[in-house]
N, C-alpha and C positions, 0 to 999 in steps of 0.2 A: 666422764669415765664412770663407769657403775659401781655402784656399791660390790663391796666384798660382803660373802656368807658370814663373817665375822662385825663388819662394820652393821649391816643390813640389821642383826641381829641387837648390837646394842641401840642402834637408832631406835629402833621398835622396842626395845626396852624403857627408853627416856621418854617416848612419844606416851606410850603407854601410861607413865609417870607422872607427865604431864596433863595429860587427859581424867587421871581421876583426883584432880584439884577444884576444889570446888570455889574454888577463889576465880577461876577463870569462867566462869559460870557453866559447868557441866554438868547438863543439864542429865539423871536416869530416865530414860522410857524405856518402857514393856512393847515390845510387839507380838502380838500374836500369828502364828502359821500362816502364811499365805499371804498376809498384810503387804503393802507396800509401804516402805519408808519413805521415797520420793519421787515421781514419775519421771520418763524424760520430757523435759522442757518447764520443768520446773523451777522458779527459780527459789535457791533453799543454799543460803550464806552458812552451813554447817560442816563442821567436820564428824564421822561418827566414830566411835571406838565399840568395838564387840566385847562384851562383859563375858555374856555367856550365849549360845547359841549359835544359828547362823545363814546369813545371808547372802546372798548373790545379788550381781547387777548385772542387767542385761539389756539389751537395744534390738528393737525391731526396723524391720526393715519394711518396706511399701508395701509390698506383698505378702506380708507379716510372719518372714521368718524372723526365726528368735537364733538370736548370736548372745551367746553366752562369755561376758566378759571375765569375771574373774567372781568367785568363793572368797567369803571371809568368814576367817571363825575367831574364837576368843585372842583377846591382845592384837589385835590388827582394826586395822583404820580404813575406812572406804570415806564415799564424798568430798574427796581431795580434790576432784577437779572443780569444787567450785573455787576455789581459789586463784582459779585460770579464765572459766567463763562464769558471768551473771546467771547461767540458767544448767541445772545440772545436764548431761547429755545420755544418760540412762536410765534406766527403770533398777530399783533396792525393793528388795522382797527378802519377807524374812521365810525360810525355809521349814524353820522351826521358830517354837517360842524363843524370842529371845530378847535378853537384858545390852541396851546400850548406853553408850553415853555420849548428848548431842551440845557439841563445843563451837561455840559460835568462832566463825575463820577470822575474826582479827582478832578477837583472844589467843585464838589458838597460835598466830604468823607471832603476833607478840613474844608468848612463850616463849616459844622456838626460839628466836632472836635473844631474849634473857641467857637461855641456855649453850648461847654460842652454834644453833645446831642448823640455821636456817642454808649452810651451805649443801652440809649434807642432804640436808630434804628437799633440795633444789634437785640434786643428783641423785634420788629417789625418783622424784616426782618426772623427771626425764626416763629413768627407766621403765616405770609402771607408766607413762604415755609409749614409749615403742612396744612393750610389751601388749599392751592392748591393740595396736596397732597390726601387730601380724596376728593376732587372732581376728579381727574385722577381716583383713584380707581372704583368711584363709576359709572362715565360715561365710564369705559371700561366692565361693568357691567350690564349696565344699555340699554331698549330699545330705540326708539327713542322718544317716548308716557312719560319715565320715564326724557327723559334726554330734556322735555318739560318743565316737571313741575319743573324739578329742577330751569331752566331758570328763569321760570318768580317768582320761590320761591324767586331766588338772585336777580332779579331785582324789585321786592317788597320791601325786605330788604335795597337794593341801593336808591333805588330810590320813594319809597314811600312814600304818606303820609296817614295819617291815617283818616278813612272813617267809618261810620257805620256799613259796612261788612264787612270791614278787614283791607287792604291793598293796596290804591289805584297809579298804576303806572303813577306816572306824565309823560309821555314820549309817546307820538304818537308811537306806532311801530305796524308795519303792518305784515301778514302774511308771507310775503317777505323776510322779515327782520328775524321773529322768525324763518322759516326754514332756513334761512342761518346760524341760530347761534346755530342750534343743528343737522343740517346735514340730514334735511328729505324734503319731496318738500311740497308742500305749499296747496294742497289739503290736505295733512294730517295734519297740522297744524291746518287748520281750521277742520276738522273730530274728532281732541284733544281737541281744545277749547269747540268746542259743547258739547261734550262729558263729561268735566272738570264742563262745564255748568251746564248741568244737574244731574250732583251729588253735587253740591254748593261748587265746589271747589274756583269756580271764578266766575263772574258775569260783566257787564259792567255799569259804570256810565252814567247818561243820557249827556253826552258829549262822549262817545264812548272812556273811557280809561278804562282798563282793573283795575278791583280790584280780589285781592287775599285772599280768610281765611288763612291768614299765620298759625295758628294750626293746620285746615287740610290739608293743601296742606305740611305742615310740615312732619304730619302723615301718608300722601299717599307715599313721597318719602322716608322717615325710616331718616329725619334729627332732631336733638332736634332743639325745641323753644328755 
């Protein structure tokens, strides 16, 4: 059964908790923009915790579209699946400069088990595998125009706050940036936006951050509210 908005919330509280103990040997590194934290098929026994900043993991595919798995920004945890395989299964880039903190996975299973919490993160880690799960399906699926709006739907959801028209993304990201993270060049990027624009999928704040109608842009890519 999945975590509740309530539960979800303090697990990531505790996790978070746990992760900047330096008794568990937690380790800070600096990433710089663009960097990779750990390639797919790598193998890299770590858990990481976002300080400040933030990063994405992503997976290619043969033909080398890019399927964009999930955003993480501060107090949230990626690299969880090595806990399941010896060899990570995505590519961690950091987006921005950013401060993390790299917890080696039997320290980190330890903890967790000290704190009573390893049930819970069992029923976590079940959900962020389906959850990933239907976005693979859906970007092997999906064009580059579909696999846009999914983007900026999840990074709404991440990272939004809430605005008059929808869903406004607190987070500078440039053209640049969105065609790297759905694997199309950067004239089309901006050819989607326009586009996205003029049917009121999205619209821009008079600060120039992108805002999203999380319902329609919901209903354009076939995900529930």
């Amino acid at each position: 059964m999945a975590l509740s908005v309530a539960e979800h919330k303090c697990l990531t509280d505790q996790i978070g908790a746990i992760c900047r103990r330096e008794c568990i040997g937690a380790t800070p590194i600096r990433v710089r923009r663009r960097s990779n934290i750990y390639n797919s098929g790598q193998a890299d026994s770590h858990v990481y915790f976002v300080e400040s900043g933030r990063v994405n993991q992503m997976m290619f595919s043969p033909d080398g579209k890019v399927c964009l798995l999930s955003v993480h920004g501060p107090d949230e945890i990626f690299g969880e699946g090595c806990l399941l395989e010896p060899e990570q299964q995505a590519t961690a880039s950091a987006m921005k400069d950013t401060v993390l903190r790299r917890v080696p996975a039997g320290r980190f299973l330890a903890a967790l088990g000290e704190e009573g919490l390893l049930e819970a993160f069992i029923r976590y880690l079940v959900n962020q595998m389906a959850e990933q799960q239907q976005v693979i399906l859906g970007f092997a699926t999906m064009d580059s125009k579909l696999r846009l709006a999914t983007a900026l739907l999840q990074l709404g959801r991440k990272f939004g706050r809430r605005h008059p028209q929808g869903l406004c993304i607190s987070e500078r990201l440039t053209q640049e940036e969105l065609s790297e993270m759905v694997g199309t060049t950067r004239s089309r990027v901006g050819f989607f936006l326009k586009g996205f624009g003029a049917v009121g999928l999205l619209n821009f704040d008079r600060n120039g951050f992108i805002v999203v109608d999380e319902k329609r842009l919901a209903n354009y890519v076939g995900i529930s509210v």
